[in-house]
N, C-alpha and C positions, 0 to 999 in steps of 0.2 A: 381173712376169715369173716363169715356172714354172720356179725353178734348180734343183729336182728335177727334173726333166723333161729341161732340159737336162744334169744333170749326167751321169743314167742314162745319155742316147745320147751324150753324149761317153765315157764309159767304155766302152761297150759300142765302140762304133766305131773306138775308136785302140787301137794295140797297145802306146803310151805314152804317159804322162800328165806329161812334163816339162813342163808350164807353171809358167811361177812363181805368175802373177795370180791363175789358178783355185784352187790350193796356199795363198795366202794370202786369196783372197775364202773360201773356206771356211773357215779357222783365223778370219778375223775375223765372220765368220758365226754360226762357233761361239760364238766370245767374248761376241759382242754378245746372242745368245739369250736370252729369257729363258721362252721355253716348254721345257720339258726333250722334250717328243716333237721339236722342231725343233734342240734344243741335239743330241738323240744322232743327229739323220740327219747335221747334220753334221759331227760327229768321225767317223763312218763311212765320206764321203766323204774328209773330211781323210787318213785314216788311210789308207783305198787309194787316194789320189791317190803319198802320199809313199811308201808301199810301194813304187810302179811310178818312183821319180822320183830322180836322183841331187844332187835340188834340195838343198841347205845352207843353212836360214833358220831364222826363228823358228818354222817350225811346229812343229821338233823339241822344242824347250823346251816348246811347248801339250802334244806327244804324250808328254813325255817324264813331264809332270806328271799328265796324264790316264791313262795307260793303264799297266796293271802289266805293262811290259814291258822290261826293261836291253836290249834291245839300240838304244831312242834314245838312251841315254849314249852308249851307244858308236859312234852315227851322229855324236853331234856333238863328243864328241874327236877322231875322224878328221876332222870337219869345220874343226875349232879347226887340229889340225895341220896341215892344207891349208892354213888362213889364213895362219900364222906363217910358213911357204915358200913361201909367191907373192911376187913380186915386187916390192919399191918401188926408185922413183927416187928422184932427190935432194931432193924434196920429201916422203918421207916418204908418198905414196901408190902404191897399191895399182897398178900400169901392166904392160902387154904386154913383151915381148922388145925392142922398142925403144925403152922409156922414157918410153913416152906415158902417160898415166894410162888406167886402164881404163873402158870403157865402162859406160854409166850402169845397166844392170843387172844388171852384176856387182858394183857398190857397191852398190846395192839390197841386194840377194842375202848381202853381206858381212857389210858394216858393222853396219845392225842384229843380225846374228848375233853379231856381234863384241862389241857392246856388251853383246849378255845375257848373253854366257859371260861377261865382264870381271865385271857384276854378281854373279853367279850361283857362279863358283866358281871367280874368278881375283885377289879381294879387290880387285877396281877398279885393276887395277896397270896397263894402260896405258890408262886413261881419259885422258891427256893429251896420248899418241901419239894416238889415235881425235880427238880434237878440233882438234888441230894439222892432222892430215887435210882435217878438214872445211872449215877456215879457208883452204886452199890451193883446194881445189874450187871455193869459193865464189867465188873472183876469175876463175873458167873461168866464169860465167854468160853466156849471149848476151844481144845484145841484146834480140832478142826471142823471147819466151816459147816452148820450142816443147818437146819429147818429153823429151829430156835434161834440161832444167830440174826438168819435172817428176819425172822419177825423182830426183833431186838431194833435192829437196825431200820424195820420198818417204822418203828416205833420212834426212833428220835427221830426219823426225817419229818416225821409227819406231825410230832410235836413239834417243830422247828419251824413248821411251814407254820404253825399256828401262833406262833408265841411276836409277842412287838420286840423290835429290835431297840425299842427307848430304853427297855428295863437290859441298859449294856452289858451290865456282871453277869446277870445270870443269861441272855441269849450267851454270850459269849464260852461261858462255861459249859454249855449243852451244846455248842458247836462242838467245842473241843471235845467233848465224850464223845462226839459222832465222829470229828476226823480220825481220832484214836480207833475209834471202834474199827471205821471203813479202810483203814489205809492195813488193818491184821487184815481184814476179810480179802482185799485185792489180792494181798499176798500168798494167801492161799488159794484162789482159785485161778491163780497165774500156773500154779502145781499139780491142780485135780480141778478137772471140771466140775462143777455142783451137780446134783441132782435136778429134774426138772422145776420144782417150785422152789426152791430154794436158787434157781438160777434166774428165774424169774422175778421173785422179788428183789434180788440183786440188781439185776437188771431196772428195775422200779426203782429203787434206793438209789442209785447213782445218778440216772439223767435227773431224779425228781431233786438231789441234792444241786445239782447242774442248773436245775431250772432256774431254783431258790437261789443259785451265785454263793452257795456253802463250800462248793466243789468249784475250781476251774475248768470248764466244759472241754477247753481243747490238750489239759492233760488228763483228765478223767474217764470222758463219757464213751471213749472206745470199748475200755472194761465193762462198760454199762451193755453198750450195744451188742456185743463180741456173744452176754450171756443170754440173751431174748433168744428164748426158742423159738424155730417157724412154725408157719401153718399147718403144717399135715401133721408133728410133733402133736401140735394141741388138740388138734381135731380127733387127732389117733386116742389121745388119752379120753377124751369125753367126758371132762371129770368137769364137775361145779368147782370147784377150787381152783384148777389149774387154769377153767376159763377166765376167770373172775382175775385173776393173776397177770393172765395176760393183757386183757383188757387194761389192767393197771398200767403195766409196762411199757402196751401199745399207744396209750397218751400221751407218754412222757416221752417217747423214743420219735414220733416223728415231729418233734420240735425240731432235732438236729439231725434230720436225714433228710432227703427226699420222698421219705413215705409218703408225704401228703398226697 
């Protein structure tokens, strides 16, 4: 798929660019590059997506390290500060005005952010609040497999990719919610195929767990591959999300294929 192509008329055509998926299939686009003409299209794209976007993620951290510019610090201390006064319930998670926990991609959205600033320039001080979290989430999985899950799961990989492996107890205990979490998920969609974005981010969640060495690549990452929908799937759909999704997935996947 031509994600310049699309990127262009999605920019050119919206008069905003709040997507999360597209905001982060770019930043891990970037990441994953390793031609530098494809690494700078897109941080370019990165960079005017979050310019137009009041998204609060890790891309801030990519832009903040990439580009000589202070006003991401100061995107994501205002960000940091928004986290510390949002709401938790008695569980210790992140919930709405009535004490629900909040929807699956606002902990997307959060958490991993949460865990870089912790890393990054908060000396890991509540890496044990964030894990406590996760461990309460983890008993909300459904039965079966379905959209939520998968952000759930996007959610510890990508806190996991963030967090230092010095602080042993708690990375360790936030693995284990993830292999707990991935190893139900496998097993359901060994039974019923997933839906398209929820097969996608599955597909993101396992080679990126692969990538990370949380998962062993050569028992794992075929489940990963097996669930990446192809091109004409995506293209057919035309949706912002499902591209952004892909894009995620298509990073991570031709680590261990011949995509390159």
């Amino acid at each position: 798929m031509d994600f310049n192509l699309y990127l262009d008329k999605y920019l050119q055509d919206k008069n905003e660019s709040d997507n999360l998926y597209l905001i982060m299939g770019c930043m891990q686009q970037y990441l994953a590059a390793e031609d530098e003409e494809k690494k700078q299209k897109f941080f370019l794209y990165l960079k005017h997506l979050t310019e137009g976007s009041k998204i609060t993620a890790r891309n801030l951290f990519v832009l903040n390290d990439a580009a000589e510019d202070e006003s991401y610090r100061g995107r994501i201390e205002d960000g940091m500060a928004a986290i510390r006064q949002h709401p938790k319930n008695a569980e210790g998670i992140f919930c709405d005005a009535a004490g629900e926990p909040a929807r699956g991609e606002f902990l997307y959205e959060a958490y991993p952010f949460y865990m870089e600033y912790e890393t990054r320039f908060h000396n890991k001080a509540d890496y044990a609040a964030i894990v406590h979290a996760m461990g309460k989430l983890e008993a909300k999985f459904q039965d079966v497999f379905g959209w939520e899950d998968a952000l759930f799961l996007m959610t510890l990989v990508d806190a996991l990719d963030g967090m230092s492996k010095e602080i042993f107890e708690h990375y360790k205990s936030l693995e284990e919610i993830f292999k707990r979490s991935i190893k139900k998920c496998i097993s359901r969609i060994k039974k019923e195929k997933p839906d398209l974005k929820a097969g996608l981010a599955m597909g993101y969640v396992i080679a990126k767990a692969c990538s990370i060495k949380v998962l062993n690549s050569e028992k794992y990452i075929k489940y990963g591959l097996d669930v990446i929908a192809g091109e004409k799937e995506i293209m057919e759909a035309g949706d912002a999300d499902i591209t952004g999704l892909y894009m995620m997935a298509d990073s991570m996947r031709y680590q261990f294929t011949d995509y390159k």
